[in-house]
NULUM-733798 format. One record per residue (C-alpha): x, y, z; residue number from 1; residue in one letter. Coordinates in steps of 0.2 Angstrom, whole numbers, plus 5000, padded with zeros to 4 digits. Example, Ala and Ser with C-alpha at 12.3 -4.5 7.8 and 13.67 -1.06 7.14 Angstrom:
BEGIN
@X = 5062 | Y = 4978 | Z = 5039 | n = 1 | res = a .
@X = 5068 | Y = 4995 | Z = 5036 | n = 2 | res = s .
# end
This chain:
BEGIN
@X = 5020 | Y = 4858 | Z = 4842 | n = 1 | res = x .
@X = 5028 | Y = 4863 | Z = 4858 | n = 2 | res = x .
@X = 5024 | Y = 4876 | Z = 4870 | n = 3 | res = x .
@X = 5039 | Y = 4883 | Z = 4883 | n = 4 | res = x .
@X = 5031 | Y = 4889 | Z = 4899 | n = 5 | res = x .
@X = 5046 | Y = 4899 | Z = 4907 | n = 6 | res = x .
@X = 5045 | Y = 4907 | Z = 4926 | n = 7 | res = x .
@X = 5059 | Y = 4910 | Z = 4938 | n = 8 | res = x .
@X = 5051 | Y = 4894 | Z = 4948 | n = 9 | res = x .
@X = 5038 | Y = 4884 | Z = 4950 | n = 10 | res = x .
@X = 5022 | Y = 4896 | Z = 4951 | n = 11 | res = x .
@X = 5021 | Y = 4896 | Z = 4932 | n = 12 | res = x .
@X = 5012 | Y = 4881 | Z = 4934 | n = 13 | res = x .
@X = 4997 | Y = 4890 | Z = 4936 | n = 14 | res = x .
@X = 4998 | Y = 4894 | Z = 4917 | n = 15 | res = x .
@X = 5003 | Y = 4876 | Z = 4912 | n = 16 | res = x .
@X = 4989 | Y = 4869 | Z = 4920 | n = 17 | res = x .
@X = 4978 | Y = 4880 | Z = 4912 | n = 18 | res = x .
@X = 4985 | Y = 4880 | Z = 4897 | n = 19 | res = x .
@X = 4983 | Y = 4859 | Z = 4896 | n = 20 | res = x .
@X = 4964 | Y = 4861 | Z = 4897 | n = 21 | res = x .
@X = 4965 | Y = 4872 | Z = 4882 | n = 22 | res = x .
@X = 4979 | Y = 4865 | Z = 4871 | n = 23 | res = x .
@X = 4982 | Y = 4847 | Z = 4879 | n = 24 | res = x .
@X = 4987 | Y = 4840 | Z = 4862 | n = 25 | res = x .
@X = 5003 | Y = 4850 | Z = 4861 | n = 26 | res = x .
@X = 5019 | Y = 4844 | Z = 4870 | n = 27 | res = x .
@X = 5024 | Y = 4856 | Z = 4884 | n = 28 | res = x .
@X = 5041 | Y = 4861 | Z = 4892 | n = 29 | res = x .
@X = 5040 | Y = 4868 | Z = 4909 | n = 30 | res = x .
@X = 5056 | Y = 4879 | Z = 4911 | n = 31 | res = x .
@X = 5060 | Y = 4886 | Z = 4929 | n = 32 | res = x .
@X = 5077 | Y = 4899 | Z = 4930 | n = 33 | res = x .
@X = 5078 | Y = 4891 | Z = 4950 | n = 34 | res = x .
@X = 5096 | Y = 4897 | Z = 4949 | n = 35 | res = x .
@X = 5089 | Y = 4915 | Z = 4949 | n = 36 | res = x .
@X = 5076 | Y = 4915 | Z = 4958 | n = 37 | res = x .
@X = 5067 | Y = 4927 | Z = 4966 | n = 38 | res = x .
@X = 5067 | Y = 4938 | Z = 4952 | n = 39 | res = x .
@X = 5060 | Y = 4950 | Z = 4960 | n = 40 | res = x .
@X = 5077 | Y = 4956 | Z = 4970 | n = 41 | res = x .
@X = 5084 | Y = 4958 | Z = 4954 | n = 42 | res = x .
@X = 5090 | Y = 4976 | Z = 4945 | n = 43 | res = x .
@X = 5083 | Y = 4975 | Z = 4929 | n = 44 | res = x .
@X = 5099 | Y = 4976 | Z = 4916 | n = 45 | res = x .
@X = 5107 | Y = 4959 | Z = 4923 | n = 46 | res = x .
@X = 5091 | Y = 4950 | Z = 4923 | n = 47 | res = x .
@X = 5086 | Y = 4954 | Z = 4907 | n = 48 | res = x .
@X = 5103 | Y = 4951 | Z = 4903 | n = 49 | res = x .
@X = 5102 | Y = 4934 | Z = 4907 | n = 50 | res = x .
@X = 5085 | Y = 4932 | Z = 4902 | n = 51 | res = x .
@X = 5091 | Y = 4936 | Z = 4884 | n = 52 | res = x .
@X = 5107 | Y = 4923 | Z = 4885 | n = 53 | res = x .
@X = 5095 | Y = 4909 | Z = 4893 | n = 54 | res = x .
@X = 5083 | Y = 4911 | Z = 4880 | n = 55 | res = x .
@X = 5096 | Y = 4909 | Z = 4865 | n = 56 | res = x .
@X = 5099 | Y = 4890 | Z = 4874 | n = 57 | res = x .
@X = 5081 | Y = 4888 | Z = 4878 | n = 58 | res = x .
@X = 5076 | Y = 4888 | Z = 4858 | n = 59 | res = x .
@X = 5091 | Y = 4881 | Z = 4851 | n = 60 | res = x .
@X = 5087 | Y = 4866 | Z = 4863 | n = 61 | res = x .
@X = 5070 | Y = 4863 | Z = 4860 | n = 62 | res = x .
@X = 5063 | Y = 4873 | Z = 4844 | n = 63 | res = x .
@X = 5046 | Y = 4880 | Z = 4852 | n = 64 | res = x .
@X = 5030 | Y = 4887 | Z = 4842 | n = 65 | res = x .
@X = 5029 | Y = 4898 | Z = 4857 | n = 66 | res = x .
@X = 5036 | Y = 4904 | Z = 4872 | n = 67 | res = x .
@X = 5023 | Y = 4909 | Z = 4888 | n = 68 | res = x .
@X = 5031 | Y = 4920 | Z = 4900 | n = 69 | res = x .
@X = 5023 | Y = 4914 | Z = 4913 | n = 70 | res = x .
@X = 5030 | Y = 4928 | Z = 4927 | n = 71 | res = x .
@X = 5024 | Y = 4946 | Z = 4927 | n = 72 | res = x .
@X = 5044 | Y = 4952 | Z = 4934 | n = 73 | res = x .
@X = 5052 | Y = 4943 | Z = 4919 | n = 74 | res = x .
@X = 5040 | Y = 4950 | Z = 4907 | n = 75 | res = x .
@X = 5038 | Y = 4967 | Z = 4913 | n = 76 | res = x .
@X = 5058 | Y = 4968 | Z = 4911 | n = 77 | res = x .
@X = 5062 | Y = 4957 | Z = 4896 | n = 78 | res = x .
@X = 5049 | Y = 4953 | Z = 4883 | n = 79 | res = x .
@X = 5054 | Y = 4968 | Z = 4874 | n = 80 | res = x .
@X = 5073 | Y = 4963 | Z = 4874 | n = 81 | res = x .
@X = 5068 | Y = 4944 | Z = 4867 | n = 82 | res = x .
@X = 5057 | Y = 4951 | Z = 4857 | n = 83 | res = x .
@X = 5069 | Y = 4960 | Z = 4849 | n = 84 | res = x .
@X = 5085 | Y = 4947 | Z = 4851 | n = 85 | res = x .
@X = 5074 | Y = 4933 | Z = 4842 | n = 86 | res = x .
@X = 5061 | Y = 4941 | Z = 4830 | n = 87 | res = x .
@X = 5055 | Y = 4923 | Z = 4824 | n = 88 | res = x .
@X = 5050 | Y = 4917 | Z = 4840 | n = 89 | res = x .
@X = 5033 | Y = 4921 | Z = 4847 | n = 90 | res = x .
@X = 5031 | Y = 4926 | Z = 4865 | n = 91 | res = x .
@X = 5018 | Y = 4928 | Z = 4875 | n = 92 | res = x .
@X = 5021 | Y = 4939 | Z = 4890 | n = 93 | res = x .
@X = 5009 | Y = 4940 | Z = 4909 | n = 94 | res = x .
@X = 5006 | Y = 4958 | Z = 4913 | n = 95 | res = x .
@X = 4996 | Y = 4964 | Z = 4930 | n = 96 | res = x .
@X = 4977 | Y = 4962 | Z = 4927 | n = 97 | res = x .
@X = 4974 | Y = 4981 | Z = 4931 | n = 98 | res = x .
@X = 4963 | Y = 4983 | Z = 4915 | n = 99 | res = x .
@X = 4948 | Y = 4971 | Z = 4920 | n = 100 | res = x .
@X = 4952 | Y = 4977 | Z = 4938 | n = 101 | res = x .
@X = 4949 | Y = 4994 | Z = 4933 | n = 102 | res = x .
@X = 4931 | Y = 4988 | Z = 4924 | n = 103 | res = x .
@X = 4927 | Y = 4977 | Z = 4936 | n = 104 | res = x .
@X = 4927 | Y = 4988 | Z = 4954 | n = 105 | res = x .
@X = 4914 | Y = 4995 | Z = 4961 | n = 106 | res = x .
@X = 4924 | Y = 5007 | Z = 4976 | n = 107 | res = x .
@X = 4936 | Y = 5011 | Z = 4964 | n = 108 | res = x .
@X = 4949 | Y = 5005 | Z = 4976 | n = 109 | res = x .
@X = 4961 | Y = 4991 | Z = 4969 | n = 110 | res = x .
@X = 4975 | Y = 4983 | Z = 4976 | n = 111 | res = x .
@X = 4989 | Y = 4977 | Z = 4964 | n = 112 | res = x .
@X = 5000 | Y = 4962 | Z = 4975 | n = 113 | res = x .
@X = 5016 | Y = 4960 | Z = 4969 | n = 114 | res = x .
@X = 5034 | Y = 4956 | Z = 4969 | n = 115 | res = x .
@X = 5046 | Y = 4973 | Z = 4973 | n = 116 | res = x .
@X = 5052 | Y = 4972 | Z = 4956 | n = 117 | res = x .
@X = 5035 | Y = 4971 | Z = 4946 | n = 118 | res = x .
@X = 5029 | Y = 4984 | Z = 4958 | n = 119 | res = x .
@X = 5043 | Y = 4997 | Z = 4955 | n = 120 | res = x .
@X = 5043 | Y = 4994 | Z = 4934 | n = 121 | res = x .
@X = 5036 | Y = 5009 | Z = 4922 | n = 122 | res = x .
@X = 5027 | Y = 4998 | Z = 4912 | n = 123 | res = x .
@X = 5015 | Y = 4993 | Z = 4928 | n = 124 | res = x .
@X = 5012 | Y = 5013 | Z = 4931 | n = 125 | res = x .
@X = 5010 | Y = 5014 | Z = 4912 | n = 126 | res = x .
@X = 4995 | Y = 5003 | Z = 4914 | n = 127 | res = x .
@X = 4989 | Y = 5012 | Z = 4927 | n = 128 | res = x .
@X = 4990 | Y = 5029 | Z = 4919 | n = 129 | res = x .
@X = 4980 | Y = 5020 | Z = 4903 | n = 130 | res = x .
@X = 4968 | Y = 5010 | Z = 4911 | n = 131 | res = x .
@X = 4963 | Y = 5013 | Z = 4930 | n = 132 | res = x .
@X = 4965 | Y = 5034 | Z = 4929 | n = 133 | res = x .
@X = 4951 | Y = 5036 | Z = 4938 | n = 134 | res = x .
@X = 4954 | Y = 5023 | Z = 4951 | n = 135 | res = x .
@X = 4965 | Y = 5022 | Z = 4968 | n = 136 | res = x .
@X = 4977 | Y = 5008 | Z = 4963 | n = 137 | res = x .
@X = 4985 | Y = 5002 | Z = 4979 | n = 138 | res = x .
@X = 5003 | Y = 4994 | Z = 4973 | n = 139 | res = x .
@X = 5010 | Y = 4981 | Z = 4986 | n = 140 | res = x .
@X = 5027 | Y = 4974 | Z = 4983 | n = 141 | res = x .
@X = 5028 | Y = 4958 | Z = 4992 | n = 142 | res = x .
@X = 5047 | Y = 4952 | Z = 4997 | n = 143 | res = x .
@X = 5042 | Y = 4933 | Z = 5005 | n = 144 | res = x .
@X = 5025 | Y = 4929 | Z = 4994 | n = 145 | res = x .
@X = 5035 | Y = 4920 | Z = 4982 | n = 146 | res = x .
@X = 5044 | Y = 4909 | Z = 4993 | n = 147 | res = x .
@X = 5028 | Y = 4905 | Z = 5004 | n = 148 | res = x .
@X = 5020 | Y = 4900 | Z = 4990 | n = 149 | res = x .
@X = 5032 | Y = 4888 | Z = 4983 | n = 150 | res = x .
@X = 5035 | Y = 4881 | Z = 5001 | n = 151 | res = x .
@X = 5017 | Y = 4877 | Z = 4999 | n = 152 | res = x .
@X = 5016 | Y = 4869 | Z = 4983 | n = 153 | res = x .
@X = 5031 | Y = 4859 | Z = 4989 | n = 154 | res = x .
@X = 5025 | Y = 4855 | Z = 5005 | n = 155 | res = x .
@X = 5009 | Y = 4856 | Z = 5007 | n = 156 | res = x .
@X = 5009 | Y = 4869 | Z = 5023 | n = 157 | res = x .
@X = 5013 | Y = 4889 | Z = 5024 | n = 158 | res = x .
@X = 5013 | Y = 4899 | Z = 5041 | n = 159 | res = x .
@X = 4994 | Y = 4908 | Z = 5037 | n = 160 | res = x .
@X = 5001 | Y = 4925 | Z = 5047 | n = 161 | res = x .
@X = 5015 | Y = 4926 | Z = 5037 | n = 162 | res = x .
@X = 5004 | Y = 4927 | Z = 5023 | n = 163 | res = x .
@X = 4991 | Y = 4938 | Z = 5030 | n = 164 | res = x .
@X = 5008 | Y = 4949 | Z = 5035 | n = 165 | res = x .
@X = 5011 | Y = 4949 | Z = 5017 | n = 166 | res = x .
@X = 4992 | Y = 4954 | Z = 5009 | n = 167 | res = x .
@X = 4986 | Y = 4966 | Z = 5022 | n = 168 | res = x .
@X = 4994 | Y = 4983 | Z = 5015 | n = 169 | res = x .
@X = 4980 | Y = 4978 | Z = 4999 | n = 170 | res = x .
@X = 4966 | Y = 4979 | Z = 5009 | n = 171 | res = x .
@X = 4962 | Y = 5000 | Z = 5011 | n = 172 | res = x .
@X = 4947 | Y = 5008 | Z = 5017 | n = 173 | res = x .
@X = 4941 | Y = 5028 | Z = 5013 | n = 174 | res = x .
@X = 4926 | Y = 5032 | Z = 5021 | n = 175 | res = x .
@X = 4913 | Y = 5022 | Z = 5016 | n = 176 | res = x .
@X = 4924 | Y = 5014 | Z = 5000 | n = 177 | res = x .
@X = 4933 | Y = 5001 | Z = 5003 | n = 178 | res = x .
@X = 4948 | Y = 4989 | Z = 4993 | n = 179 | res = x .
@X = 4937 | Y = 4976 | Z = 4981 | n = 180 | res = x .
@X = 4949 | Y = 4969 | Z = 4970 | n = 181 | res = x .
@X = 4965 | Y = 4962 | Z = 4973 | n = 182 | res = x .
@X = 4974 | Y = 4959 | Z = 4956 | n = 183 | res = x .
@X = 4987 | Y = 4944 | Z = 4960 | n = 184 | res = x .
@X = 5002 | Y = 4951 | Z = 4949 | n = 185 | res = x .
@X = 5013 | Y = 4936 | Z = 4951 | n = 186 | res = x .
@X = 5009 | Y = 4916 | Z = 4944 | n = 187 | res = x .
@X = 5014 | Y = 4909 | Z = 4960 | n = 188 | res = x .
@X = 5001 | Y = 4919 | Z = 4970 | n = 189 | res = x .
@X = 4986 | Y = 4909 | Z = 4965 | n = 190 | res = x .
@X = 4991 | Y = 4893 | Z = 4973 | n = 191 | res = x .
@X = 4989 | Y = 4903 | Z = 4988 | n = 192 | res = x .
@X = 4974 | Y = 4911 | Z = 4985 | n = 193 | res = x .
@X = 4963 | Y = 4901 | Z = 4998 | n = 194 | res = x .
@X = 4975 | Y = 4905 | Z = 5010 | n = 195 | res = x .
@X = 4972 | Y = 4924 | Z = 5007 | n = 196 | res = x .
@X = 4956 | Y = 4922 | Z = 5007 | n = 197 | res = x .
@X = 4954 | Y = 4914 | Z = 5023 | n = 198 | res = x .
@X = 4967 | Y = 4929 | Z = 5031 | n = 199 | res = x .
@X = 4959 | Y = 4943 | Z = 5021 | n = 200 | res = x .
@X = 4951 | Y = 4955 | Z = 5033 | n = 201 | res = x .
@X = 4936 | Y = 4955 | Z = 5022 | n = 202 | res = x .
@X = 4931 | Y = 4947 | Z = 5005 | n = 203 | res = x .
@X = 4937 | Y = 4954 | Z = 4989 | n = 204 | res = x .
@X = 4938 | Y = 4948 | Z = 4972 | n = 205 | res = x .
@X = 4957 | Y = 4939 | Z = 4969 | n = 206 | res = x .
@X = 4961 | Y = 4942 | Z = 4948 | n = 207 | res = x .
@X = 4971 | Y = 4928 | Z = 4943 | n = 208 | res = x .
@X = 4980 | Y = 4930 | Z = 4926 | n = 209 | res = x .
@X = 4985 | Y = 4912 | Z = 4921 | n = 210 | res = x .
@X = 4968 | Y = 4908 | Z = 4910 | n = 211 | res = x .
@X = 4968 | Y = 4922 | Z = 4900 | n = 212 | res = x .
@X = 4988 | Y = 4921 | Z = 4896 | n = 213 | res = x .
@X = 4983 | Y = 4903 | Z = 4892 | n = 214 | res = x .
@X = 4971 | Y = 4907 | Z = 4881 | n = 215 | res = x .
@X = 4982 | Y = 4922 | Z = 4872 | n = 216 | res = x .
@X = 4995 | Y = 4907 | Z = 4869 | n = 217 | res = x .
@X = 4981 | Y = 4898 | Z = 4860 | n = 218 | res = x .
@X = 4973 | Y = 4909 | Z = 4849 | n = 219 | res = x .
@X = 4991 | Y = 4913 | Z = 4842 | n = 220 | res = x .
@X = 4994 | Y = 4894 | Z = 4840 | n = 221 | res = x .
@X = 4977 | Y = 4890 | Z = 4832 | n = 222 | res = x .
@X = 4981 | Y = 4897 | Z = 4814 | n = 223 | res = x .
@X = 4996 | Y = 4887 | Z = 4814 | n = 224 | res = x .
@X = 4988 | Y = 4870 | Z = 4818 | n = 225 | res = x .
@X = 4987 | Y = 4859 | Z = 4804 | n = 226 | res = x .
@X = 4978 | Y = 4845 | Z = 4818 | n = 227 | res = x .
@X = 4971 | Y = 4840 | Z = 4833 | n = 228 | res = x .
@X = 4979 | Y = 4822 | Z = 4835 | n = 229 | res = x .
@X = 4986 | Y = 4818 | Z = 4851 | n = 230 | res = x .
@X = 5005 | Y = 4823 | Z = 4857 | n = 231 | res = x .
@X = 5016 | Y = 4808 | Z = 4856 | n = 232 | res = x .
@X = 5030 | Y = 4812 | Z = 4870 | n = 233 | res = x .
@X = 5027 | Y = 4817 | Z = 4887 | n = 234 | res = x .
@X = 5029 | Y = 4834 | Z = 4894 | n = 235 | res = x .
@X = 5045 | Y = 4839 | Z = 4903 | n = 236 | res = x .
@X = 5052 | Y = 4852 | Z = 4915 | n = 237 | res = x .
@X = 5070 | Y = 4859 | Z = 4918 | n = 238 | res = x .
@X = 5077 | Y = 4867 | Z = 4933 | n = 239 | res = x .
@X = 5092 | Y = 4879 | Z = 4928 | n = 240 | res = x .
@X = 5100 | Y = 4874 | Z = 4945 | n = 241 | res = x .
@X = 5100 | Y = 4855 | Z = 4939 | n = 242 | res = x .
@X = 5094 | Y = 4850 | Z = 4956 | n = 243 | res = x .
@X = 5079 | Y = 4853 | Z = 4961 | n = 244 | res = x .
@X = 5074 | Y = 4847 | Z = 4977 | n = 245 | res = x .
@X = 5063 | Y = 4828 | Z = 4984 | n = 246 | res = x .
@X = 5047 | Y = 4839 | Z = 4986 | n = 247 | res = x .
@X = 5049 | Y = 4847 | Z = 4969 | n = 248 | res = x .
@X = 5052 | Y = 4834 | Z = 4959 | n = 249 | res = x .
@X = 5038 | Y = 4825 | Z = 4966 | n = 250 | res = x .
@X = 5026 | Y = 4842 | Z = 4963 | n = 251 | res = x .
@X = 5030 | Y = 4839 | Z = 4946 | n = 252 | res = x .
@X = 5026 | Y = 4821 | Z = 4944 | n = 253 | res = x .
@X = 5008 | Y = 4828 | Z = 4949 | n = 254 | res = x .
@X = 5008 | Y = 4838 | Z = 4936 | n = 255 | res = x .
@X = 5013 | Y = 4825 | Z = 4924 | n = 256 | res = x .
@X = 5032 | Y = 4834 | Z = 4918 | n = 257 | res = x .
@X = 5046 | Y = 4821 | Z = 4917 | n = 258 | res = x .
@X = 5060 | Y = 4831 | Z = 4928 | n = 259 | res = x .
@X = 5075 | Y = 4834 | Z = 4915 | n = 260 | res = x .
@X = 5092 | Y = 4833 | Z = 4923 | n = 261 | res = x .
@X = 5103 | Y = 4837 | Z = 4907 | n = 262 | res = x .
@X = 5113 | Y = 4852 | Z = 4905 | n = 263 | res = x .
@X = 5114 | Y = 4864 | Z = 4888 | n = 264 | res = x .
# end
């Protein structure tokens, strides 16, 4: 079986990686929409536009049991869209963690970090009007998190005060009360989450989404197994820009993807 991991770059990794420790006998394709990216500067219509032609190319080429959103702006804007375009495909989308955030704070004050398009979506307010009512959820639309993070991953450095810049609108205090969950509402955010911690002007819980999309993916895959024997080709990634740079293409060899450089 095959499972398409899909995000506008590289911080869907996040989910592969745990998505491997649950379903390591299933081939993986690691696609990353470079071309776009951010997608968060994007309007909504052209992006989901796109989303839904890339899509069409993405399962001609390579026929997947399931496709994992693996980026809260993509599916915030489009699942809906590729649900409907191609009914016999199953996706699984990555929605900000407000629920658990919601149950899990004590001071009722929880910060949702973002990117400006994930931030400014109904569907994110929606959650917030059905599950965290009686909390103050603090939205922060981050324009540079994104790029920092990916210049990490790539490079193995990031400039720790433009970070803290970027994460310190989360951290609120009322009174006594004071911000004790930030939920990390973007899969590239968690390879910086030691960073954040480190700049954070006092500790909080960081909610990272990748294991429990991982384990969605999964449960809607167990009924269709037939077995557990081990995946005979190797795992793969594809760059919509075709060129990916030194430093990327080395991130992926650590992750064990073969680097695609064919076009549709």
């Amino acid at each position: 079986m095959t499972i398409l991991v899909f995000d506008s770059g590289i911080g869907g990794l996040s989910v592969l990686r745990e998505a491997r420790v649950m379903m390591g006998n299933h081939r993986f394709v690691y696609v990353a929409d470079d071309e776009a990216f951010p997608y968060g500067d994007w309007d909504e219509e052209p992006l989901c536009n796109r989303m839904v032609d890339l899509f069409g190319k993405l399962i001609e080429r390579w026929q997947p049991e399931i496709c994992v959103i693996a980026c809260n702006t993509a599916s915030t804007i489009g699942i809906a869209a590729l649900r409907e375009a191609y009914p016999d495909q199953m996706f699984v989308g990555t929605v900000p963690a407000i629920k658990p955030a919601a149950e899990r704070t004590a001071s009722g004050l929880v910060s949702v970090l973002a990117t400006p398009g994930t931030v400014k979506r109904q569907y994110t307010q929606n959650l917030i009007n059905q599950y965290a009512s009686k909390c103050h959820v603090t939205l922060v639309g981050s324009t540079k998190l994104a790029t920092l993070s990916e210049s990490y991953m790539r490079d193995g450095y990031v400039d720790e005060e433009a970070v803290k810049k970027e994460i310190m609108p989360c951290f609120i205090g009322e009174g006594i009360r004071r911000t004790d969950i930030v939920v990390l509402a973007c899969t590239h955010y968690p390879f910086l989450a030691n960073r954040m911690r480190k700049m954070a002007p006092w500790p909080v819980d960081w909610i990272d989404t990748s294991e429990a999309i991982a384990r969605r993916a999964n449960t809607l895959l167990e009924p269709l197994e037939n077995n557990k024997s081990q995946k005979q080709t190797r795992d793969e990634a594809y760059f919509t820009s075709g060129n990916p740079s030194i430093d990327t293409a080395n991130l992926l060899l650590g992750f064990g993807l073969k680097h695609l450089t064919e076009s549709f």
